[in-house]
C-alpha positions as CSV (number, residue, x, y, z in Angstrom):
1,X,-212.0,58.7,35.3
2,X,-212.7,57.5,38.6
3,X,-210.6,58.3,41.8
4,X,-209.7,56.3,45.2
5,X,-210.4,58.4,48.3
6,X,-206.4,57.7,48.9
7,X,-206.3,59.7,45.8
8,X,-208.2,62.5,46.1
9,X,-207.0,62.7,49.8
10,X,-203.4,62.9,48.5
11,X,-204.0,65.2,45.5
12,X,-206.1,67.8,48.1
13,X,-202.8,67.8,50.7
14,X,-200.3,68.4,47.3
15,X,-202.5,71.1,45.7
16,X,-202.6,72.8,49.3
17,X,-198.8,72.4,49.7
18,X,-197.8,73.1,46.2
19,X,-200.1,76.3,46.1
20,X,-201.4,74.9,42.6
21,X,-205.3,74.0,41.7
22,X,-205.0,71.8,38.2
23,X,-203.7,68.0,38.0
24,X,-203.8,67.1,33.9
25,X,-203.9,63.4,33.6
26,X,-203.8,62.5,30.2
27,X,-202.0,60.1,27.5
28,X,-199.4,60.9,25.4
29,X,-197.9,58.8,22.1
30,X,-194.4,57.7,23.2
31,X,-192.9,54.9,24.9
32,X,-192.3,51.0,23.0
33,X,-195.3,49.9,23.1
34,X,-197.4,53.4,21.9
35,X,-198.4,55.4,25.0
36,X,-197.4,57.6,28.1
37,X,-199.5,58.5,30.8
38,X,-198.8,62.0,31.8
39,X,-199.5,62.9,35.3
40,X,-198.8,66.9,36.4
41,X,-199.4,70.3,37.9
42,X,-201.2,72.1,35.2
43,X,-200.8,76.3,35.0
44,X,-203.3,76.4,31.6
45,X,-206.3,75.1,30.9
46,X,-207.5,74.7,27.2
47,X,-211.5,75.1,25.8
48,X,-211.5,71.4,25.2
49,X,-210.5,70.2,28.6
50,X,-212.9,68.5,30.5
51,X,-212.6,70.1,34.1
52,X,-213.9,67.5,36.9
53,X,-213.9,69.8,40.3
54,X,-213.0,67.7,44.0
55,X,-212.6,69.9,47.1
56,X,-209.1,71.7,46.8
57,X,-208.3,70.8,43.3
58,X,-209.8,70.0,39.8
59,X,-208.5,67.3,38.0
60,X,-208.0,68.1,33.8
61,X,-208.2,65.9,30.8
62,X,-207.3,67.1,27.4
63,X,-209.9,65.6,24.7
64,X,-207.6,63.6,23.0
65,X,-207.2,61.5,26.7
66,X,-210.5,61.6,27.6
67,X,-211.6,58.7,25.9
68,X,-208.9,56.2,26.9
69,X,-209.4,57.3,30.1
70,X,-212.8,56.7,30.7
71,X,-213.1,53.3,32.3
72,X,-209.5,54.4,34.3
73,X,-209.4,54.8,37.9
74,X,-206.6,56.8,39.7
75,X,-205.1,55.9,42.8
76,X,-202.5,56.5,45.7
77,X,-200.5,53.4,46.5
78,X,-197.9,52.9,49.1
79,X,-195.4,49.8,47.9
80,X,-192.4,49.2,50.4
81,X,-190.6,52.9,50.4
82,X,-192.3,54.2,47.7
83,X,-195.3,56.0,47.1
84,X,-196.9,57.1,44.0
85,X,-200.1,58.2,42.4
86,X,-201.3,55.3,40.5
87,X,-203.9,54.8,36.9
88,X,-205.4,51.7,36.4
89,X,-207.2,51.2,33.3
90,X,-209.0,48.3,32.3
91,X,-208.8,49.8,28.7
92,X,-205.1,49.0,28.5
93,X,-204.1,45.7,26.1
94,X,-200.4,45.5,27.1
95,X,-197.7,47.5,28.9
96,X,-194.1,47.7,28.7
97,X,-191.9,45.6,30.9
98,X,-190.5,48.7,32.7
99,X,-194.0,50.0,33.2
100,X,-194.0,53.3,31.6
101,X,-196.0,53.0,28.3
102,X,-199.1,51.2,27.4
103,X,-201.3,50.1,24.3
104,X,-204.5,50.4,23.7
């Protein structure tokens, strides 16, 4: 997985203010059309993970995720108001209309 300089700017000033060091991203089954991404502060790390270390934080992807997320590239976009960390994966064959699970 690739990251935006947005990104890992972003994730640094979080894992500073939130006192944490792991981010897993990773895909979960769920959603209607098969998968979730998952986005989150994580507090354990598993022997599987593969650990990819940036200056304040280390971003975590279970095994499982890994492969789906290869070609993925994680972002920080600002859109009107909102602001949100951000995966874009060329892997992905469809999405749900509300934008919240994906097929692969």
């Amino acid at each position: 997985m690739k990251l935006t300089d947005a990104a890992i700017s972003q994730a640094s000033s979080k894992a500073t203010t939130e006192g944490k060091q792991f981010i897993r991203v990773g895909i979960v089954p769920g959603g209607c059309t098969g998968f979730e991404y998952i986005f989150e502060w994580a507090d354990e790390i598993n022997n599987n993970d593969y650990i990819e270390s940036y200056n304040k934080f280390k971003l975590v992807i279970d095994s499982y995720s890994k492969p789906y997320l290869a070609q993925a590239t994680l972002d920080f976009v600002k859109e009107g108001l909102n602001e949100q960390f951000k995966i874009m994966n060329p892997a992905e064959k469809a999405s749900c209309g509300c934008g919240i699970s994906v097929q692969f």
